[in-house]
Every structure is written in structure tokens, then in C-alpha cells.
N, C-alpha and C positions, 0 to 999 in steps of 0.2 A: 444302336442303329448299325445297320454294316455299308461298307462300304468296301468295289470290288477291287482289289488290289492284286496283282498277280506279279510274283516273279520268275523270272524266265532267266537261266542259267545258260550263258550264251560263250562262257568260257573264252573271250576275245581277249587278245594280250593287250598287258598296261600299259605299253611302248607303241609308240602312232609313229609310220614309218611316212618319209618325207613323201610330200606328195609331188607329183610327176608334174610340168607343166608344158604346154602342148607346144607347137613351134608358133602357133598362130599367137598364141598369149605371149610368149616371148619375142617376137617381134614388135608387138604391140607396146608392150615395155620399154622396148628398146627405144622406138619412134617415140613416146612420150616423154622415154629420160631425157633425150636430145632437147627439149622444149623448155629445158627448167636447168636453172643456172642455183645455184646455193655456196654462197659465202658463209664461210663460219667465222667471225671476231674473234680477238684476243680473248674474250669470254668464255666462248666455244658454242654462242647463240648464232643458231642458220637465218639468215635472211635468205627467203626464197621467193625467185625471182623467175616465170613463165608468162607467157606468149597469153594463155588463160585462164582463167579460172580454175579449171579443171587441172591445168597442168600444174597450178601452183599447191593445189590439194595432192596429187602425187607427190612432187617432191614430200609439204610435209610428212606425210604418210612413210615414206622412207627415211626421213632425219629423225621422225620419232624412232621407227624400228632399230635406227644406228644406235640409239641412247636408250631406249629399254623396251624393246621388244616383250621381255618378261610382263611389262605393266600391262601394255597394252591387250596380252591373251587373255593375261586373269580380268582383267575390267570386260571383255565380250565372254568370259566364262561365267561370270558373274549375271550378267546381263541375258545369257542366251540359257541359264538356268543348268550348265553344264560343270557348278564347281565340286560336285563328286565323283565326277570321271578322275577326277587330281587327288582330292582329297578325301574322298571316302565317307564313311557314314556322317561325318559331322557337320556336312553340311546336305547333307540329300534333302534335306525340307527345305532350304533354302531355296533348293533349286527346285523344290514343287511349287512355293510360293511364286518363284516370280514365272515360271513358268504358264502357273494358272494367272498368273496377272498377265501377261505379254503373249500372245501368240504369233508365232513367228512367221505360219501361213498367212497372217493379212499384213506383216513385213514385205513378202516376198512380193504378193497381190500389189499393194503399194506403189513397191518399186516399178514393178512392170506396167504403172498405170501412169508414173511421175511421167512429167512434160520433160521433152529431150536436155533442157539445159539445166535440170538437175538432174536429169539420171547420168548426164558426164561426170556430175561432181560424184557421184556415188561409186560410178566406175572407177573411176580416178582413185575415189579410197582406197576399194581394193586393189587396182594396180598395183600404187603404192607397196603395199603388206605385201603382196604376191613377189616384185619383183625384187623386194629387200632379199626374203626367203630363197628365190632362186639364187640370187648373188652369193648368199652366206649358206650354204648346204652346213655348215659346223651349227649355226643356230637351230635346235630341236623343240620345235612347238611343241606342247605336252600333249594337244587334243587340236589343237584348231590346225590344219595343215595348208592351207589352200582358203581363204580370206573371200567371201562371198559379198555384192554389193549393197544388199539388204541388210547386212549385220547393222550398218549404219543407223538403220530405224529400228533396230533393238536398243539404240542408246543415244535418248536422245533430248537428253537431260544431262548439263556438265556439271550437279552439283554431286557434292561427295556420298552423299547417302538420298539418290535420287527417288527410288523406289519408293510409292505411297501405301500404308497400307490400313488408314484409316481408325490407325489404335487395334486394330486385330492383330495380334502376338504370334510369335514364331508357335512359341508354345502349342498355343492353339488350334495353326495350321496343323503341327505335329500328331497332335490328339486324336483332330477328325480323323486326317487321313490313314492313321498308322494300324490302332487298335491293337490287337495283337502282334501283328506285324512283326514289331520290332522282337519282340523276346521271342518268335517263333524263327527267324533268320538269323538272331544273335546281333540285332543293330543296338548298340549303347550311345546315349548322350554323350557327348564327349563332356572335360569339366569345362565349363566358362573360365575360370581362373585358375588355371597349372604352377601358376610360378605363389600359389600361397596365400594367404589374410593379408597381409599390407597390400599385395596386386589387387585383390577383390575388393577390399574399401577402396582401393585408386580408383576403379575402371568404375565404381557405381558410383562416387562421387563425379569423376569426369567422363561420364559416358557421355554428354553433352559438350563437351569439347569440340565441338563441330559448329563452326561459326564464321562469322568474320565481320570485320570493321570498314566501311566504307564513309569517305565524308566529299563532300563537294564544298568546294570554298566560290563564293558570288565574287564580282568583281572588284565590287565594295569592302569587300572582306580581305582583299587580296594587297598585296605590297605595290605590285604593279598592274593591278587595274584588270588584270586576264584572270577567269575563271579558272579554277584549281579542282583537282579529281584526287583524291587517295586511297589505293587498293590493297587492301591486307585482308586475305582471305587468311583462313584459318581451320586448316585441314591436314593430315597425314603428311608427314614429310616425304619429298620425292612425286609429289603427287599428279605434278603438272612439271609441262614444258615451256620454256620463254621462247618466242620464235615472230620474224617478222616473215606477213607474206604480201606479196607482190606483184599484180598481174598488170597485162594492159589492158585489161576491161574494166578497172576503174577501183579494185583492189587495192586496200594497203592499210594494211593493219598489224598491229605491234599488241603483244600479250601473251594469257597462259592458255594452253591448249592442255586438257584432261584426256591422258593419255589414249588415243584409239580414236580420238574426233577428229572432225578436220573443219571448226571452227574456232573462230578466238573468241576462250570463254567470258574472261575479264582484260578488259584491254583499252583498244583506243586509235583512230587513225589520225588522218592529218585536222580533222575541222572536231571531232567528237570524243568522249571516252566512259565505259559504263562499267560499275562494278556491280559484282551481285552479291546480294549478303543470303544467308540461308531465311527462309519463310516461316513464319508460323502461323500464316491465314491459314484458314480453313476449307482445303480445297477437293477432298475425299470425303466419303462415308460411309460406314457401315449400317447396313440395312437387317435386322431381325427378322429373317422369315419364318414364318410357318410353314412346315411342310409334312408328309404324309407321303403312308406308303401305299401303293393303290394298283392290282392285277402287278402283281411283280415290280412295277416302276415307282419314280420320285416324283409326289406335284409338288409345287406350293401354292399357297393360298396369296388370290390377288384380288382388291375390288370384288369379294363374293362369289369366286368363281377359282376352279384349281387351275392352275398351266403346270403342265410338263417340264421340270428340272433339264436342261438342255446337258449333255455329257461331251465331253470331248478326250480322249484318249492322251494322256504325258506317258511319252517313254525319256527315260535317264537311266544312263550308266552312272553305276558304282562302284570307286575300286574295295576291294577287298583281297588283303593279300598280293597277291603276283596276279590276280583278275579279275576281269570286271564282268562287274552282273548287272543286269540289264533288267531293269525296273519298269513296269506299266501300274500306271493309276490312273482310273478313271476322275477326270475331275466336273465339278459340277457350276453348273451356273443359272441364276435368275436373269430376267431381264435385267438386271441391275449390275450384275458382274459376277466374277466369281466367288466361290464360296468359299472361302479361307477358313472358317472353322464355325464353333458355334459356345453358345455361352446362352444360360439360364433353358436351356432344352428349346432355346429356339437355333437357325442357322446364320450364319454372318455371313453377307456377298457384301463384297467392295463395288462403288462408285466409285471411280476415281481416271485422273487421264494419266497416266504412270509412261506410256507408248504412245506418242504422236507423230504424224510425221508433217504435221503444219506447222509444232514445234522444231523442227530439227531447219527447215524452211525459215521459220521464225529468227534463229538463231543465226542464221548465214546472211539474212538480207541485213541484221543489224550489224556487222563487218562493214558492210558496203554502204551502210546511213553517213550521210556526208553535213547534215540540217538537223535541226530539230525535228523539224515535219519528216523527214525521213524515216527518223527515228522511231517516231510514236506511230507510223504507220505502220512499219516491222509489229511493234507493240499492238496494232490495232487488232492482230489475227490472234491475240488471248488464248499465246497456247502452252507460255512458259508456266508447270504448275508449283514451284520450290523457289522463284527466287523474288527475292523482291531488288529493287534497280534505284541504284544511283548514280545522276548524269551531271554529264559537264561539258559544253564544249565553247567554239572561236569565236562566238558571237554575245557571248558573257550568260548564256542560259547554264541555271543549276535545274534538278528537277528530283524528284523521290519517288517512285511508286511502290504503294504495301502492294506486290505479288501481282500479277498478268491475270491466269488462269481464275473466274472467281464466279463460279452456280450462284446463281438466282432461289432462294429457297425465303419458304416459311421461316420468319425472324421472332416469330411467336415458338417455336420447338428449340430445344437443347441439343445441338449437333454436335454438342463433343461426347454423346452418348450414341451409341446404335439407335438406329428411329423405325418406326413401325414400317416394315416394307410389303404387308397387305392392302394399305391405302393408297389410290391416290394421291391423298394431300402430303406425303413426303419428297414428291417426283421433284426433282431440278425443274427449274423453270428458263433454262436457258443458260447463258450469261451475261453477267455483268461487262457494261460496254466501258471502257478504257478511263475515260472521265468520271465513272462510276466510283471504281476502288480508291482506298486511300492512299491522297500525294499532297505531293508540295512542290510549287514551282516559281522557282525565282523569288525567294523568302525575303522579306523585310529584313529580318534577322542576318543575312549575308552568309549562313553555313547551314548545311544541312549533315545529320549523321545519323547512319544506324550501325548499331552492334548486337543485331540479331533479337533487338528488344523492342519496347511497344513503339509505331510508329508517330502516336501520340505526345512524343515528348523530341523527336525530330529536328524541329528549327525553332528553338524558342518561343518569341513570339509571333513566329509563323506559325506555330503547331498547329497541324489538321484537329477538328474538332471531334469526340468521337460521337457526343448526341447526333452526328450527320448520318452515322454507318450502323448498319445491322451488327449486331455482337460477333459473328463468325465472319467478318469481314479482318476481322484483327484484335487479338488478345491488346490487352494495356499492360501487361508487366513489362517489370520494369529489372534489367538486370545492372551489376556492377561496373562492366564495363561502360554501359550508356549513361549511368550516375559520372562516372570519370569527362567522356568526352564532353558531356554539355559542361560539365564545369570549363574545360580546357577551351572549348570554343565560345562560349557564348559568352563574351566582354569584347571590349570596345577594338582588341590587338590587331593589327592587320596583319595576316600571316604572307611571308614570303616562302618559297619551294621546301628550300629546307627547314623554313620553322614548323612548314608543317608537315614533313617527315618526320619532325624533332617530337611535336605533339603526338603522330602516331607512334613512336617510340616511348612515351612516355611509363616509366615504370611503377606510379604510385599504387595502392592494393588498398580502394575504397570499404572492399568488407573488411577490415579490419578496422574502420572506423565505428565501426555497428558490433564485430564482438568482441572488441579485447576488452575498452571499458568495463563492460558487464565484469569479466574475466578477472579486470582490478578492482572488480569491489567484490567479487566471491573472495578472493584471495584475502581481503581486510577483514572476512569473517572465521576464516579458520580458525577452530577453536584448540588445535593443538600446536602447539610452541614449537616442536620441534617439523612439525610439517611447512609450517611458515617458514620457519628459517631454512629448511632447505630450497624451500620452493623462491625463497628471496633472489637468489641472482636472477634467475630467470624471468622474475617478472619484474626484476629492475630492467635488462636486456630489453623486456618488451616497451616497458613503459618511455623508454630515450630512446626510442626506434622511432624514425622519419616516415616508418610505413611503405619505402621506395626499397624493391629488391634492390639487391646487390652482391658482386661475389664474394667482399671482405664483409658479407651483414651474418653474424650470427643468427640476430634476431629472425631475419628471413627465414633460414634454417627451424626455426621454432616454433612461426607462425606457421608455417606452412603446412608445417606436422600435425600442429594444434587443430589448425584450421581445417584440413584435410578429415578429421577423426571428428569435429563438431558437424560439420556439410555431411558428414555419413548415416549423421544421428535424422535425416531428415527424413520423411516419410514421404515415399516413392509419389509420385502428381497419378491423381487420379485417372488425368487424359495430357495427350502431347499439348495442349494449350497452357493446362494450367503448369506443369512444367516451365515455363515461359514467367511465371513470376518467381524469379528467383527473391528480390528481394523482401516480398512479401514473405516469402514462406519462410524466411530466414528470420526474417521480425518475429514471426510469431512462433518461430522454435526459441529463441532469444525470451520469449516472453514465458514460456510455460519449461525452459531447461531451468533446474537449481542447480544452487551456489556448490554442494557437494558433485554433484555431476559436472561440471566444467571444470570444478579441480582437478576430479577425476581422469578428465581425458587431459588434462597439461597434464598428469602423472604418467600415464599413457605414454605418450608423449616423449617424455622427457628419456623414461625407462626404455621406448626402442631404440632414442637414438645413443643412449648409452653403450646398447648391445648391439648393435650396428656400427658403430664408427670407434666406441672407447670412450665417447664423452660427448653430453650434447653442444659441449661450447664447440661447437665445430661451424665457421666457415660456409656460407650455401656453394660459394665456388669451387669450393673443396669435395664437395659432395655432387652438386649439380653441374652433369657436364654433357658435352658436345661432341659427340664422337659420329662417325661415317664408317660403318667395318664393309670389307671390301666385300664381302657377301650379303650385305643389306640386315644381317639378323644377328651376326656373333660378336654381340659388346662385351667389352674385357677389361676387367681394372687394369691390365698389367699393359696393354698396348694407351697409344699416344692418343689423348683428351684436351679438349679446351673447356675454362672454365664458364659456365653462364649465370648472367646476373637474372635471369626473364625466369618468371615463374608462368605457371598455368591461367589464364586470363581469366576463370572463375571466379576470383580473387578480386578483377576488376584492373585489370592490367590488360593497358590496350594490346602491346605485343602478348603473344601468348609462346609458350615452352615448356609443351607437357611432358615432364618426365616421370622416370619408376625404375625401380633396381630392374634388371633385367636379367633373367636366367639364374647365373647363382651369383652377379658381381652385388656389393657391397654400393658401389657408388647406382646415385640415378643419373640414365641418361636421357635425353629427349628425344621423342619420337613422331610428335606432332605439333602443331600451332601455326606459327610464320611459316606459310610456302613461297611463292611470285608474290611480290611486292613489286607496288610501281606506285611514284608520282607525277601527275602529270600537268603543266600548265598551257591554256591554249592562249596564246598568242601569237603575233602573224606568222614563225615560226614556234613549229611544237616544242617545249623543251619539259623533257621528264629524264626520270632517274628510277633503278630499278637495285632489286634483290633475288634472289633463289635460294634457297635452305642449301649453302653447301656451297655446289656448285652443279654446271649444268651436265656434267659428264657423269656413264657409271660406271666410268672406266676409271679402277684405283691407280694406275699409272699414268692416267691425264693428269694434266697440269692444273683442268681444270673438273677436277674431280672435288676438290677440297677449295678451290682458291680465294670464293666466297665466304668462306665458313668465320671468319673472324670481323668481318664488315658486317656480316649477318646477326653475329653477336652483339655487336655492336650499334648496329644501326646505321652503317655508314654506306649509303646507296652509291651503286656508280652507274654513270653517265650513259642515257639509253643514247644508240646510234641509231634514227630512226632515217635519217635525209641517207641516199648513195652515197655523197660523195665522203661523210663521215666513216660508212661501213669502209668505205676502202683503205683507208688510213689505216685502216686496223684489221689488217686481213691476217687471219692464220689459216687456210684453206678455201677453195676456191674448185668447183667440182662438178658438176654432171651425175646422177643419181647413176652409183655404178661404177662410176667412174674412179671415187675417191683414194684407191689403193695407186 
């Protein structure tokens, strides 16, 4: 099939020179800094403090720019389909995909259509961005120059891997669109995995790394009678900001903000507080069409009748070299959405809500939920489609819901395959109304928890039943971490604040309940003498292992190798759902792996970390470490490390600390897991306690750049200052946006 692709050699330079800002916009700034007060704590977290709303979204907007500016471009570069203007061929399909998913012309449309008291918050974003950039002429956007108010409803989703795209592959996109393309311009795949074999079984065993752990503790549950919330997302280190904001229109909220937002993503104010874990409902679809080519043009086949493939024009720059080239693709869509590639000689359009701007709405009134009823009303507009929620707040309500966003469809059809999209009978039938999806509220049981797993297994014997829900409503697998927490929460223990930080730090490693045994009885069969005996210490180490990392645990060190090289032997999930049963799939590699083959990979095993370290009796502290390099990417064995005891949460460990040798260093360091952490109990006063991977500065000469980093290891939370008159007590800056120099 062909497909029109043209490139247009537009020879523009790779350097984007600042952009100009008018006197009107600079006053405008100016007027608005005056409005907005920002304390920074001992910590170097801003509490910001405006007149309203909108002013307090400025201020944020410039306290993120002060801390990382950098994040903030690539997450709207990402988002606005623009990361090969930066990065060059390796990601230009990226940026067709999302581009064909998001258009930005009904962003714009949107905004100019939003009711006045949020097109301030919007303004306000950009101000924000805008008038950092004026302040700081030394900071060089690479592409974004000048911060538009619409970008906002390019991103409007605060989970880490927001983007839906229905199990249609990057691949795929690639394919359709490319054709020749590529080898007649000279574009190459770049590799997925540069730094070697040990990185590439890492990243495909933990490409699922992307999670997080949320539990609500009932009153009942609780030491002191108040409802408990505990938030441990689990995503890229650096990823978010901790910040409290504070208006007089009824504002005040305390949490993580995903860098370039200007709401609080996971958090909590004085009466409420909600965590989001990532999703695995079913809330996209690819559609299989038929199509044909007819007097020069594209139909597809619908209900017995052809429609016209609708075209819409993507232009993207590309750098190559010292310039950028300037790409047009024609991209295609059904009524159904866009075409992202095709598979079995039919075409793939996505259904999906990937750009909303009643979600980004959604997301702001649930800051300002002060009740329950509040709360669920935010919730009632069904437009969050990635997270699912768990709540807590001053009135002793716990509550769970699997996922917001959730189509009405045929529960007779397989919707984790692509579905016939010539028929009517595949169409959405609407959605599903708030009380429909699956929850839990105010559990018998006294705790609620997900860790990205079936919500089926939830609150004991509270658990939602699934004979209630349509199959695409919610997968039932079941993963290691959610094996760990019900064990930890579900007995008689009333937890207090810190026992239940203590339990979300808890380090035990449940799949190795399920393969080492096996592992000890292959081992009782080896028929050579001298392989036994070498292999004996090792699997003595393993056998008087307690199973709980640690930095003086060898055994960690062993398991984790082992473990790492067995999880790789797994055969990739047919669809993103079934992905989602980890421990299933693991049972039944367990069941059909032999006794020579599991020797095998401890041989494996044993033999890298030989040639990597000198010996595998090595230490995981010694190997597994915590470093912050003052350019975010160049870890080095020879500069200053801490040691950590946290492995990768795959494993079944609630903290999570995914590390990997890096570059050419010998040691692994960590680079995702634990980000914002907070606990929070509501009683007549709020009293919580918080973490950040590190520290909240990205500046290696702040104090609090690092200052974090050993309580983080640790698990040792400090003391959130959410009331004034605590923030003051502990003032290290005190400033006016603009002003801080």
C-alpha cells in the first residue's frame, strides 16, 4: 500500500534562539508575581501562597522552572509530538504516533472555548514558564521558546506512561507510515539497548517497572481511630515535584506535581487525600478495518457501505546533523480514530481518550474536593483514563475505584484483541457511570490496597466480586507485590503512622517463595559431583536467606541475578492485560522450566558476577548503589555512592529500586522506583510525613540536592509542614516570583 510522505529540506538551524517577550506580557508577569508569596523550607519544598487560583498556578509554574526546567520541555516535547526536533531520527515515530493521537488544533479550539475561570488557570500556566524564561535569559529551551496556554491540554494525564495506544506497537506505527522512507533518507532504528546483554534482559524483564503501591487504612484499622492514606508511586527518579499550594479561594493542597502540570497529582488537602496507582482496565481499542483504494483515494468499509479515510497533514522536524529537516506525513483516520498501523492486511485506528480536556478539569476540581461527595463528583465527569484511586479522608471514609474512564461495550467480544471495525455491533455504547466500575468503600476488612494488580483481591473480605463486571472491566492477575501487601495488612494489627510507612517499606521478595525451592530440588538432582559441589555454597547462601534484601545480603546479590535471567525466560503477554498476570505466568514457567535449565541460568549467574565484581560472594550494598551525578546521566564507580538494600519491586517488594550497571561502571545504580512518597493521617489536624528520591533541588551545590538520599534509603520520612505557621518555623527563603536573587 502506499502512503504520501514527503520531505521538505527546510535547512533551519538546531539552535532556537530566545524568544522575545512583548512589554504587555511583561507587565503582565510582573502584576501577577506581586500576587503570589513562595516560601521555601529547610527541605527546599515551596509552599505557594496567592490571592487565587490562578496566581497560585503561576507561582507553581515558576518554582518548577527554578528546579527543572529541563523536565518540564521534554515532558511537552513528548506530549506536543516534537522529540525529534532534540533527538533525531530515533524517536520521529514517536512523535507521529502521538501526534496522530493528540491534535493540537482542537487543544487550541478548547481553550478558546474554556469558561473564563479556567482559561486564567491556563494563562497562568504559561505565565508561569513564560516569565521564569524571561528572568533567566542563561536558561536555553532546546525547541519550546515561548510557553502557549493550550499546551496544558496536550497533557493531561499525570501518569508516567500516559499515552494509550491500544496494544498497537511503535513497530507498527513505523511500518505503515515509513515504507521506504527510511533507507531512501538514510533514517536507522536506533539500538533499544546500547549499553549490551545484561541492559537488554534488564529493561525486558523490568520494562513494567512502572507502577505504584497505594493503601488506605479504615479507622478501624488505624492506632488512633483517623483514616490513613499511603502513597508510593513508582516511576523514574526525578520525576515529580513535592509542593504545597495555597489560595484564598479555598485552595490547599500538599503533593506531587508531574513536572509541566499545574495540579496535584497525588496528594491531599486538609479534609481529603488520593493516590493513583497505574491501570490496567480496559479503556482503548483497536479497531481492524477494511479498506480500499478507490478513484485515487482511501475508503473503508462500514455497516455495507465505503466512508472516506479522513487525512490530516503532521508536519515534524528532525534533527540530523547540525539541521533540521522538516517532515510531512499524511496521517489517516476512521471514525474511530487514528490509524496507527495495521496487522493481518487489515488497518489499525485507535479508540481511545489519550487528550481530554474534561479530564485535565477533572484533575483540578479533585485539589479543591473538601467531602466525599465532592470528591466523587470530580470523579463523576469519567475522564481519568490510566489511573485507578485510592481515598482517604477526615470523616474516616476509605474508598478504591478500578479506573474513572470505562466504554460500555459487547462483553460477549475479546477486547484485548483488535475487534471488527466494519460493524456496528463493536461501537462503545457510551460509559460506564461512576458506581458502575469496580470499588470498594469503607471495607469490613479495615484496609484497602492496590499494587498495580487485580482489584479483586483489594480488601479482604471486602473484596469486589468479579462475577459483577464485564471481563474488560478489570484483568484478575495477580502480582508479587499485591501477594506481599494483603499478607502485611490483612490481620487483626492496628496500624499506627509509622507502622504503616514501616509496612510500605517493607523489604520481603515473595517470588522467591515460588522459585528458589524448585531451584533446591533441581540442584538435589545434579548428576555431576563436581558441579554440586561447586554449586554448594551458593545454594547454601540461598537456602538461610530470610528472603528480605539487604546491603550486607549476599544472597540478595544472587537472587536477584538468578531471578532476573529466570523472569527473562518468560514469553512476552500476548496483550497489555494479560501482562498483568505476573504470577500466573510465572507458575507456569515454573511448571514446564527443567531441573538442567534452572541450573543452568544459577551457572549463568554465578559466572557474571564472577566477571563483574571478582566473585560472586559479593555484598548487594557493595554492588547496588545510590548515586545523584550532577548531570542527571554520568554514574561513575570512582565518584561518592550510597549503599542500598531495595531491589526492583518485580520481585515483590513493596519499595521498589530499579537498578543496572550504567554506561561502562561495573557497580549498578538506581534509576527508578520510590519517587514522592507521603503518609498521611486525617485527624482534626492533618498530620503526614513525606519522602523524595534524593532531594528536592537540581542543583549539585544545594544543600538540598542530596539531603534526602539516606532517609530515602532508609525509609525514614520527615515531617510534612502543611499548617503556616509550621512552614514558618522553618523558613530557608521567602520571595516573590522574580524576586528570589
Amino acid at each position: 500500500m502506499k502512503k504520501q510522505l514527503l520531505l521538505l529540506l527546510c535547512c533551519l538551524p538546531a539552535i532556537c534562539f530566545a524568544q522575545k517577550f512583548t512589554s504587555a506580557e511583561i507587565a503582565r508577569y510582573k502584576t501577577q508575581a506581586k500576587q503570589v508569596t513562595v516560601i521555601r523550607d529547610n527541605w527546599g519544598v515551596p509552599h505557594i501562597y496567592g490571592k487565587t487560583d490562578a496566581n497560585v498556578v503561576f507561582g507553581l509554574m515558576y518554582t518548577q522552572c527554578e528546579e527543572n526546567f529541563k523536565g518540564i520541555e521534554r515532558n511537552y516535547l513528548y506530549q506536543l509530538g516534537k522529540q525529534a526536533e532534540v533527538d533525531g531520527e530515533s524517536n520521529l515515530y514517536t512523535d507521529v504516533q502521538l501526534q496522530l493521537i493528540a491534535d493540537s488544533a482542537e487543544a487550541i479550539k478548547e481553550y478558546k472555548q474554556s469558561p473564563l475561570w479556567f482559561k486564567k488557570l491556563m494563562d497562568s500556566f504559561a505565565d508561569g514558564v513564560n516569565y521564569y524564561l524571561y528572568m533567566h535569559p542563561q536558561t536555553k529551551p532546546q525547541v519550546l521558546t515561548h510557553f502557549e496556554p493550550w499546551y496544558a491540554l496536550m497533557f493531561t494525564d499525570g501518569s508516567v506512561a500516559a499515552t494509550i495506544t491500544g496494544g498497537i506497537t511503535l513497530n507498527e506505527t513505523r511500518s505503515f507510515y515509513s515504507e521506504a522512507f527510511d533507507a531512501k533518507y538514510g533514517f536507522q532504528p536506533t539500538p533499544i539497548n546500547p549499553e549490551g546483554e545484561l541492559n537488554n534482559l534488564h529493561e525486558r524483564v523490568f520494562d513494567k517497572e512502572i507502577g505504584s503501591n497505594g493503601f488506605a487504612i479504615s479507622p478501624k484499622k488505624s492506632a488512633t481511630g483517623h483514616a490513613m492514606l499511603y502513597i508510593n508511586p513508582h516511576v523514574p527518579f526525578y520525576f515529580r515535584s513535592e509542593v504545597q499550594l495555597v489560595s484564598e479561594e479555598g485552595l490547599n493542597a500538599y503533593g506531587a506535581v508531574t513536572w509541566g502540570q499545574f495540579f496535584i497529582y497525588q496528594g491531599f488537602n486538609a479534609h481529603c487525600g488520593w493516590m493513583h496507582t497505574s491501570s490496567n482496565a480496559d479503556v482503548a481499542d483497536a479497531y481492524a478495518e477494511k479498506v480500499i483504494r478507490k478513484d485515487r483515494k482511501w475508503y473503508y468499509e462500514y455497516n455495507g457501505q465505503l466512508k472516506p479515510l479522513t487525512e490530516r497533514k503532521l508536519v515534524l522536524n528532525c534533527k540530523k546533523g547540525d539541521k533540521i529537516e522538516q517532515v510531512t506525513i499524511n496521517g489517516y483516520y476512521t471514525h474511530h480514530g487514528p490509524v496507527l498501523g495495521s496487522r493481518g492486511g487489515k488497518w489499525l485506528a485507535l479508540k481511545a481518550n489519550n487528550r481530554s480536556y474534561n479530564a485535565l478539569v477533572e484533575s483540578w476540581l479533585i485539589t479543591k474536593a473538601n467531602t466525599y461527595g465532592q470528591y466523587t463528583k470530580a470523579m463523576d465527569m469519567l475522564q481519568n483514563a490510566t489511573n485507578n484511586t485510592v481515598y482517604a479522608d477526615d470523616k474516616g471514609n476509605t474508598a478504591f475505584w478500578y479506573g474513572n474512564f470505562m466504554p460500555k461495550r459487547n462483553a460477549k467480544l475479546d477486547w484485548t484483541q483488535p475487534v471488527n471495525g466494519t460493524t456496528p455491533a463493536t461501537e462503545w455504547q457510551g460509559l460506564h457511570p461512576l458506581n458502575e466500575i469496580v470499588q470498594v468503600h469503607n471495607p469490613a476488612s479495615g484496609f484497602i490496597q492496590n499494587c498495580n494488580a487485580t482489584p479483586f483481591a483489594s480488601a479482604g473480605i471486602s473484596n469486589p466480586d468479579p462475577k459483577k463486571y464485564p471481563a474488560y472491566m478489570a484483568p484478575d492477575g495477580q502480582n508479587y507485590r499485591g501477594i506481599n501487601a494483603i499478607k502485611l495488612l490483612d490481620n487483626p494489627e492496628k496500624l499506627t503512622l509509622e507502622g504503616m510507612i514501616a509496612k510500605g517499606y517493607d523489604r520481603y521478595l515473595t517470588a522467591f517463595d515460588v522459585i528458589l525451592p524448585p531451584l533446591f530440588k533441581a540442584y538435589e538432582q545434579v548428576p555431576d559431583s563436581l558441579t554440586k559441589n561447586i554449586l554448594n555454597a551458593p545454594i547454601q547462601t540461598l537456602k538461610q536467606w530470610d528472603r528480605r534484601s539487604a546491603i550486607n545480603s549476599v544472597a540478595t546479590t544472587l537472587a536477584v541475578e538468578y531471578g532476573t535471567r529466570l523472569f527473562g525466560a518468560l514469553p512476552r503477554p500476548a496483550s497489555t492485560e494479560e501482562g498483568t498476570y505476573q504470577t500466573e505466568r510465572v507458575a507456569k514457567l515454573m511448571q514446564t522450566i527443567t531441573p538442567a535449565q534452572q541450573i543452568a541460568l544459577l551457572q549463568q549467574s554465578l559466572a557474571d558476577l564472577n566477571t563483574r565484581y571478582g566473585t560472586w560472594n559479593t555484598a548487594w550494598g557493595n554492588i547496588n548503589r545510590y548515586q545523584r551525578p550532577a548531570d542527571g546521566v554520568s554514574y561513575d564507580d570512582n565518584q561518592p555512592s550510597l549503599p542500598a538494600a531495595s531491589v526492583a519491586s518485580t520481585f515483590g517488594q513493596l519499595p521498589s529500586f530499579v537498578s543496572r550497571p550504567m554506561n561502562s561502571t561495573k557497580k549498578r545504580y538506581g534509576y527508578s522506583g520510590n519517587s514522592f512518597m507521603a503518609a498521611v493521617e486525617f485527624g482534626p489536624r492533618v498530620r503526614a510525613k513525606s519522602l523524595i528520591t534524593g532531594g528536592q533541588s537540581f542543583d549539585p551545590s544545594s544543600k538540598n540536592f542530596t539531603d534526602q538520599a539516606q532517609m530515602y534509603l532508609d525509609g525514614k520520612f520527615k515531617d510534612i509542614l502543611f499548617y503556616k505557621e509550621d512552614v514558618l518555623k522553618h523558613v530557608q527563603m521567602t520571595y516573590h516570583p522574580g524576586d528570589e536573587k
